[in-house]
Jmol script that loads the backbone (N, CA, C; Angstrom):
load data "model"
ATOM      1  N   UNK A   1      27.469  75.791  46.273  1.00  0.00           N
ATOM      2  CA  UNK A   1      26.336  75.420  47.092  1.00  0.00           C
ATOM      3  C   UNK A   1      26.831  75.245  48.511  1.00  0.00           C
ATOM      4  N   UNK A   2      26.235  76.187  49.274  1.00  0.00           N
ATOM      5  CA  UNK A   2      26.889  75.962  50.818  1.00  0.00           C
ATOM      6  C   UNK A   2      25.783  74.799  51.772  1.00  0.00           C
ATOM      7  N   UNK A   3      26.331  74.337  52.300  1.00  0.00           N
ATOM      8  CA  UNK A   3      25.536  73.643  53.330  1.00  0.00           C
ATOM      9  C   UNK A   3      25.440  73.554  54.869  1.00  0.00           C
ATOM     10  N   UNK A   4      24.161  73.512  55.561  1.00  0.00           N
ATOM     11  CA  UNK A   4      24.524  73.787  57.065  1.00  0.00           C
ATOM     12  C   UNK A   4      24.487  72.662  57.450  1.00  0.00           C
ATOM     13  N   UNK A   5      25.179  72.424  58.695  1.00  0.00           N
ATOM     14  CA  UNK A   5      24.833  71.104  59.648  1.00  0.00           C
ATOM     15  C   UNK A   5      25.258  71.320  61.061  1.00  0.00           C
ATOM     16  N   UNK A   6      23.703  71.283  62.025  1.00  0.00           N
ATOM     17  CA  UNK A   6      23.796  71.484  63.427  1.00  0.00           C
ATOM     18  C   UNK A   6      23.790  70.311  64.045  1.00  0.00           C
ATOM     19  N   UNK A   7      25.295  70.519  64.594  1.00  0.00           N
ATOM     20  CA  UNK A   7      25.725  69.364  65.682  1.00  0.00           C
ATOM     21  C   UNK A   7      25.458  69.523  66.765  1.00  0.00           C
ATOM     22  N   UNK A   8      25.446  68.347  67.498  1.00  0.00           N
ATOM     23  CA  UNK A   8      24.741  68.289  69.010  1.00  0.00           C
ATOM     24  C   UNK A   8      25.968  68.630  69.678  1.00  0.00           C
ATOM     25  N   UNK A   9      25.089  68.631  70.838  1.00  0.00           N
ATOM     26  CA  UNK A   9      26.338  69.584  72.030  1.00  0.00           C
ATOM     27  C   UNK A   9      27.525  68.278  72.228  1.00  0.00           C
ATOM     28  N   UNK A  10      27.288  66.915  72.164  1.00  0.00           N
ATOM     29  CA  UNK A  10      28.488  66.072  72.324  1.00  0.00           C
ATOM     30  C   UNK A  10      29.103  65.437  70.858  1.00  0.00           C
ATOM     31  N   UNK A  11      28.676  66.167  69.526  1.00  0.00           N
ATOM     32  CA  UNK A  11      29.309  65.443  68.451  1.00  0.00           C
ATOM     33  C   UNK A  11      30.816  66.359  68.134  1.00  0.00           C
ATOM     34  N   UNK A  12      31.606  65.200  67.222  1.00  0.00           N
ATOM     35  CA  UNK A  12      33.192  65.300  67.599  1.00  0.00           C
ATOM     36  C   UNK A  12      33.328  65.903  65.602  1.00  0.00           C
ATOM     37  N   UNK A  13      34.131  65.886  66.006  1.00  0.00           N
ATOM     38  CA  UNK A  13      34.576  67.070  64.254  1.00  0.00           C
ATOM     39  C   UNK A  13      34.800  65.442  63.333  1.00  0.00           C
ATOM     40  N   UNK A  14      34.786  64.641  63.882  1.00  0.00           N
ATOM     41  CA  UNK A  14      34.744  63.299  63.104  1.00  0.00           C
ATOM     42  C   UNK A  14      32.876  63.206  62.358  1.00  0.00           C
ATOM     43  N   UNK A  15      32.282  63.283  62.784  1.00  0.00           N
ATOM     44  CA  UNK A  15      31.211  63.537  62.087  1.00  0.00           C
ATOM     45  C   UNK A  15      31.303  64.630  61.167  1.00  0.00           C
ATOM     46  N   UNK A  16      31.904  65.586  61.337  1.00  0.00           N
ATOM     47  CA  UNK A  16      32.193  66.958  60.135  1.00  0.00           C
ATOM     48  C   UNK A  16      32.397  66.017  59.200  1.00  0.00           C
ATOM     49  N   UNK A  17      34.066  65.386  59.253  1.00  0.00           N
ATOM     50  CA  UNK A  17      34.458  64.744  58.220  1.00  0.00           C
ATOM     51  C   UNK A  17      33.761  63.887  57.636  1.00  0.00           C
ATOM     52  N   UNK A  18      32.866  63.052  58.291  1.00  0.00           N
ATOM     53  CA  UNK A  18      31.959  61.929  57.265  1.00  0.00           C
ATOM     54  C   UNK A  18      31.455  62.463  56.513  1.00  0.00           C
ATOM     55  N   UNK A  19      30.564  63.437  57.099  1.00  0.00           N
ATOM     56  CA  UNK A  19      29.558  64.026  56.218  1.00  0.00           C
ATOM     57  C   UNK A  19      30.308  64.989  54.895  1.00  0.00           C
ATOM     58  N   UNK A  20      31.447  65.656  54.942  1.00  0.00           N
ATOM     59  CA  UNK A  20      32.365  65.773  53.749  1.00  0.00           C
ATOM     60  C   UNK A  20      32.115  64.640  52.875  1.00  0.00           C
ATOM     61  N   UNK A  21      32.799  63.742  52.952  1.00  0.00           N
ATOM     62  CA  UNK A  21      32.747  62.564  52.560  1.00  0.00           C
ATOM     63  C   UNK A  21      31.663  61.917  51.574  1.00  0.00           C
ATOM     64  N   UNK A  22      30.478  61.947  52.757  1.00  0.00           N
ATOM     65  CA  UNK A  22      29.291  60.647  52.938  1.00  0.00           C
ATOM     66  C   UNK A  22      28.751  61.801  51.517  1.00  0.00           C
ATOM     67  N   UNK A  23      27.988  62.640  51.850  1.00  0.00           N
ATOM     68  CA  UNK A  23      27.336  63.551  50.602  1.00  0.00           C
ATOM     69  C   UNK A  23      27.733  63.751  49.430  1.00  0.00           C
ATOM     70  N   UNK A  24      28.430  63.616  48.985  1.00  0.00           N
ATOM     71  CA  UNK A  24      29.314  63.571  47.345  1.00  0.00           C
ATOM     72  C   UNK A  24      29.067  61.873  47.058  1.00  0.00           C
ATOM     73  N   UNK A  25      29.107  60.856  47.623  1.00  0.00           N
ATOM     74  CA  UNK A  25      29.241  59.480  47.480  1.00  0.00           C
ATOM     75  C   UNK A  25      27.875  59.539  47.527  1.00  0.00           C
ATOM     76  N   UNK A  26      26.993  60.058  48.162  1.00  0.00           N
ATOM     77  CA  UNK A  26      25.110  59.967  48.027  1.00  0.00           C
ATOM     78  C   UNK A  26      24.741  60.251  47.346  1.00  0.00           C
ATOM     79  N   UNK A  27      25.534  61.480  46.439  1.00  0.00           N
ATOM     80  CA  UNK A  27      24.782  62.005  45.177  1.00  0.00           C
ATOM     81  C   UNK A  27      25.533  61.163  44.122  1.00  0.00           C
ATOM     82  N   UNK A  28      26.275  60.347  44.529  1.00  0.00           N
ATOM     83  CA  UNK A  28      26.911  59.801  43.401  1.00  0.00           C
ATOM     84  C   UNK A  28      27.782  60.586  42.343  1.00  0.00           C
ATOM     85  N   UNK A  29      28.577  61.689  42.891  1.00  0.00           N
ATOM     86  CA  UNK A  29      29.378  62.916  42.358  1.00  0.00           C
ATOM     87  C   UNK A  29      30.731  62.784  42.975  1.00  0.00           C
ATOM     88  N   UNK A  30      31.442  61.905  44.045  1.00  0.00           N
ATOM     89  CA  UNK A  30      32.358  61.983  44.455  1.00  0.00           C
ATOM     90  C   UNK A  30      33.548  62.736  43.442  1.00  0.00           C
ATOM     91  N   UNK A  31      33.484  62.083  42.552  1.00  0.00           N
ATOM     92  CA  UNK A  31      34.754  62.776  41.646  1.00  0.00           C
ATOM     93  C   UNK A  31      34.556  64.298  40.967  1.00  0.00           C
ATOM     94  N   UNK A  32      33.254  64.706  41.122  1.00  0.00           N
ATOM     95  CA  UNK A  32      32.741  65.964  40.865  1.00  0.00           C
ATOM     96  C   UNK A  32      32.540  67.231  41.464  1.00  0.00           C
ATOM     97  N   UNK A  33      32.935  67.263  42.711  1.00  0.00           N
ATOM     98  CA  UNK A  33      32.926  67.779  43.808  1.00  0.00           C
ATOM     99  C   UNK A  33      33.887  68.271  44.434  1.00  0.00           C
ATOM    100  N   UNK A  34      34.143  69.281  44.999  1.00  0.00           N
ATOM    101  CA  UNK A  34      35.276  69.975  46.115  1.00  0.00           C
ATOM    102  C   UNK A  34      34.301  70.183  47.346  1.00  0.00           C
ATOM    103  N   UNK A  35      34.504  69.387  48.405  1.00  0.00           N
ATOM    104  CA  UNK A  35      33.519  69.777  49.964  1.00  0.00           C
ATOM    105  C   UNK A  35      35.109  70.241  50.720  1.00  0.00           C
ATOM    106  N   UNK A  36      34.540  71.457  51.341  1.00  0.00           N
ATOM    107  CA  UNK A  36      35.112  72.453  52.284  1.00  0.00           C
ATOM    108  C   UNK A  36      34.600  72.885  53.480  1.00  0.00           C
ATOM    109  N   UNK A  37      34.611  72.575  54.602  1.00  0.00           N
ATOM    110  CA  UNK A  37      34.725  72.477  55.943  1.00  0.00           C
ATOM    111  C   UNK A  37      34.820  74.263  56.100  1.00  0.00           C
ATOM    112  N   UNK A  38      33.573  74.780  56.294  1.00  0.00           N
ATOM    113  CA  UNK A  38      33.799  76.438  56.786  1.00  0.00           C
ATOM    114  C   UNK A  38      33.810  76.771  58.044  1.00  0.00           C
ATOM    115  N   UNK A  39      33.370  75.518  59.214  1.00  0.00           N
ATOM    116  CA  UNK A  39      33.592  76.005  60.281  1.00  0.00           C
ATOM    117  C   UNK A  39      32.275  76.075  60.810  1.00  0.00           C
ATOM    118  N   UNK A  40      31.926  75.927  62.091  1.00  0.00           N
ATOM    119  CA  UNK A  40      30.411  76.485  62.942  1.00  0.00           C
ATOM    120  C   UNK A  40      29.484  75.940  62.079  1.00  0.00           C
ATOM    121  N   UNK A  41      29.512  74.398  61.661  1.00  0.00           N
ATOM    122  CA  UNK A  41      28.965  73.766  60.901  1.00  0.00           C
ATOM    123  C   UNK A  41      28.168  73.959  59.855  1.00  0.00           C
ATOM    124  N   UNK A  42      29.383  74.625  59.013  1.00  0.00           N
ATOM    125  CA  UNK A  42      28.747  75.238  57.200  1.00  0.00           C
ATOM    126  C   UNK A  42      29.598  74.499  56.455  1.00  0.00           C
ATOM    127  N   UNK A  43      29.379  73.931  55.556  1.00  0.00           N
ATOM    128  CA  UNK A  43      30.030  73.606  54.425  1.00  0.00           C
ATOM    129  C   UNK A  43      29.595  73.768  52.977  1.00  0.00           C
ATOM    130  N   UNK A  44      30.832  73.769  52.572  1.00  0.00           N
ATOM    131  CA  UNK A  44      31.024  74.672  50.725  1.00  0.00           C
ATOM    132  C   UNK A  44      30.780  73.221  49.708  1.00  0.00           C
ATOM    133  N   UNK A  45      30.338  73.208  49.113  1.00  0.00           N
ATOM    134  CA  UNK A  45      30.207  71.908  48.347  1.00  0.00           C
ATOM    135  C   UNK A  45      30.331  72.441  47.038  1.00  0.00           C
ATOM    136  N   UNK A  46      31.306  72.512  46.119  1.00  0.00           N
ATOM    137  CA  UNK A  46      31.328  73.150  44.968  1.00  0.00           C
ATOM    138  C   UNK A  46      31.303  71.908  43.739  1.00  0.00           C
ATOM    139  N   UNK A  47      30.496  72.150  42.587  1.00  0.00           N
ATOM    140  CA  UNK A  47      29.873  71.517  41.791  1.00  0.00           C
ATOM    141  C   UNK A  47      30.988  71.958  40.328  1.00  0.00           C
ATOM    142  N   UNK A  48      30.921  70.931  39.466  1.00  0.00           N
ATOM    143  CA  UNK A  48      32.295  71.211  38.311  1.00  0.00           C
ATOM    144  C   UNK A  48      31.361  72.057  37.545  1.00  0.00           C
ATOM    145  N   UNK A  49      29.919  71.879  37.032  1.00  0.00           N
ATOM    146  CA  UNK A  49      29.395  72.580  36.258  1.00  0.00           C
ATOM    147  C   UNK A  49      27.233  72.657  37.067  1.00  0.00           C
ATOM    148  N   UNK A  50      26.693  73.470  36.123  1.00  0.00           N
ATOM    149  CA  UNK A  50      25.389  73.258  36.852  1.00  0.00           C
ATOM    150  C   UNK A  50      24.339  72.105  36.850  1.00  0.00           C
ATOM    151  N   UNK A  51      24.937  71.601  35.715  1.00  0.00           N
ATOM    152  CA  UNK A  51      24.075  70.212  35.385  1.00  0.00           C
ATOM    153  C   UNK A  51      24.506  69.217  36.480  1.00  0.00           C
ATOM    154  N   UNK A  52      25.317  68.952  37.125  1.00  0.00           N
ATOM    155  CA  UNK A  52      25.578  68.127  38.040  1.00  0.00           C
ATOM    156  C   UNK A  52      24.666  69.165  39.594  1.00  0.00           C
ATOM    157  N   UNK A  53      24.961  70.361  39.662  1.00  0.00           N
ATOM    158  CA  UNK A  53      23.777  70.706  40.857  1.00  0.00           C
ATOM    159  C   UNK A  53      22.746  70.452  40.608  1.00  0.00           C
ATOM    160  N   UNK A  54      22.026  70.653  39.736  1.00  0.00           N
ATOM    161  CA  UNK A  54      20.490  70.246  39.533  1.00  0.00           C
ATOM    162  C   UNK A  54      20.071  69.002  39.556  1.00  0.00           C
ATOM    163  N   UNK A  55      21.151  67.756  38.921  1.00  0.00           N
ATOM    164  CA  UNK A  55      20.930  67.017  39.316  1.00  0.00           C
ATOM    165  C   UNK A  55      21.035  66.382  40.987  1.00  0.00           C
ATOM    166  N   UNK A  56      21.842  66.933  41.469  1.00  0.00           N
ATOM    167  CA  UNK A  56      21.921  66.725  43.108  1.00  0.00           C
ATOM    168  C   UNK A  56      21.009  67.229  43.589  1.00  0.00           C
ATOM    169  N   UNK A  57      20.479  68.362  43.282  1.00  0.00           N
ATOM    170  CA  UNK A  57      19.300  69.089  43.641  1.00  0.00           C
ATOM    171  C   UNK A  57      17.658  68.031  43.422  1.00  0.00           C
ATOM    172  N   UNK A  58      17.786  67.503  42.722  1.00  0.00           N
ATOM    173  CA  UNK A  58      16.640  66.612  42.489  1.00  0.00           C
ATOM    174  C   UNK A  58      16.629  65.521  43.284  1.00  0.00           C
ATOM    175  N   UNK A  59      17.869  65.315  44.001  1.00  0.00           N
ATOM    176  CA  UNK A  59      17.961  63.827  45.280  1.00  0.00           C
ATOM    177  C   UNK A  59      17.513  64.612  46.362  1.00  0.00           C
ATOM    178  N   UNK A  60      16.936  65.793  46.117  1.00  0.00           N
ATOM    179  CA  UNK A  60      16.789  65.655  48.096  1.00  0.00           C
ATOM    180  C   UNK A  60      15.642  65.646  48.567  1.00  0.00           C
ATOM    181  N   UNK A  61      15.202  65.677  49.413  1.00  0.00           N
ATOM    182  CA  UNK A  61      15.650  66.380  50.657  1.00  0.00           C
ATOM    183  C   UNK A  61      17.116  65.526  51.315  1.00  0.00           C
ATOM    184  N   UNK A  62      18.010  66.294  51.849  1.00  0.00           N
ATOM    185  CA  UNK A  62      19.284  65.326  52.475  1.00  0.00           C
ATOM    186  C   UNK A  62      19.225  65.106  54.250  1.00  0.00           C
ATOM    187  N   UNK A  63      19.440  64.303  54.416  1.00  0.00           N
ATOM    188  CA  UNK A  63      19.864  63.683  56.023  1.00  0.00           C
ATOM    189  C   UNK A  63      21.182  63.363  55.908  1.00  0.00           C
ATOM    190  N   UNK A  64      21.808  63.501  57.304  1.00  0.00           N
ATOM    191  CA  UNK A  64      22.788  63.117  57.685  1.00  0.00           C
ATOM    192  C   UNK A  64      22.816  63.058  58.927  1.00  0.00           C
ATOM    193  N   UNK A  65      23.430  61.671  59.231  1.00  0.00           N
ATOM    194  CA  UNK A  65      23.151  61.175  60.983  1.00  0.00           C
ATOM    195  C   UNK A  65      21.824  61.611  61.875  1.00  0.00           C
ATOM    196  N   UNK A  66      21.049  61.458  60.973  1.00  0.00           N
ATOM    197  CA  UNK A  66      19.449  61.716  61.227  1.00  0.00           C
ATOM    198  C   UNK A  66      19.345  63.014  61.472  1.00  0.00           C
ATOM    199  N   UNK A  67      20.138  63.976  61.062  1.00  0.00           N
ATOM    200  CA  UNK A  67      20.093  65.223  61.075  1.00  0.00           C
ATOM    201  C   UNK A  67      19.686  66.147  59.661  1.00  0.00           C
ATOM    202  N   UNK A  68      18.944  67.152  59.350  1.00  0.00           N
ATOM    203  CA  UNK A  68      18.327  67.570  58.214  1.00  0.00           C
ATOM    204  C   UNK A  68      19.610  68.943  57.579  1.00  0.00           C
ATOM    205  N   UNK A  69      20.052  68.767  56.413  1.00  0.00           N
ATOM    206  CA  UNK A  69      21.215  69.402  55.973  1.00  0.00           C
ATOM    207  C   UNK A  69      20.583  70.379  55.004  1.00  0.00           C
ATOM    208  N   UNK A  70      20.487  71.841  55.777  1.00  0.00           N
ATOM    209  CA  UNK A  70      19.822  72.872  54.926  1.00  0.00           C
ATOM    210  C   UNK A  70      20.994  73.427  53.640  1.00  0.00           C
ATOM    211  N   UNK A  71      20.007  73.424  52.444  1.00  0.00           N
ATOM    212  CA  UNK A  71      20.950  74.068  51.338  1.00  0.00           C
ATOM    213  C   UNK A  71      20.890  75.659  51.693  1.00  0.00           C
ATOM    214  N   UNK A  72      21.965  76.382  52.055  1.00  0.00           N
ATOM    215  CA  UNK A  72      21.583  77.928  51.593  1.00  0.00           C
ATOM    216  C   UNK A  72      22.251  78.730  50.809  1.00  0.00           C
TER     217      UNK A  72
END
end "model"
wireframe off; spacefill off
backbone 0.3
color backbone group
């Protein structure tokens, strides 16, 4: 499951990293999860099996730093 996130013209790659972070601990999957940093604010969020995406899939819509985190 890839994810986008558009940063503002003054946010620092320290927000990249939270949001690594912060989203696996929201879905309550931290230990279930591999998040990967692709760059030009995409990230890879890989799931151990599908029953854990669907269930993440059923928490959203997602925010982060009041910003809206498209699944594509």
């Amino acid at each position: 499951m890839a994810f986008s996130y558009k940063q503002g013209s003054g946010s620092k790659k320290k927000n990249v990293e939270k949001l690594i972070a912060f989203m696996p601990q929201r879905w309550g999957m931290q230990d279930k999860i591999t998040a990967n940093d692709l760059g030009n604010g995409h990230f890879l969020f890989s799931f151990d099996n599908e029953d854990d995406l669907e269930s993440m899939l059923k928490l959203g819509p997602f925010y982060f730093n009041f910003c809206l985190c498209i699944l594509v």
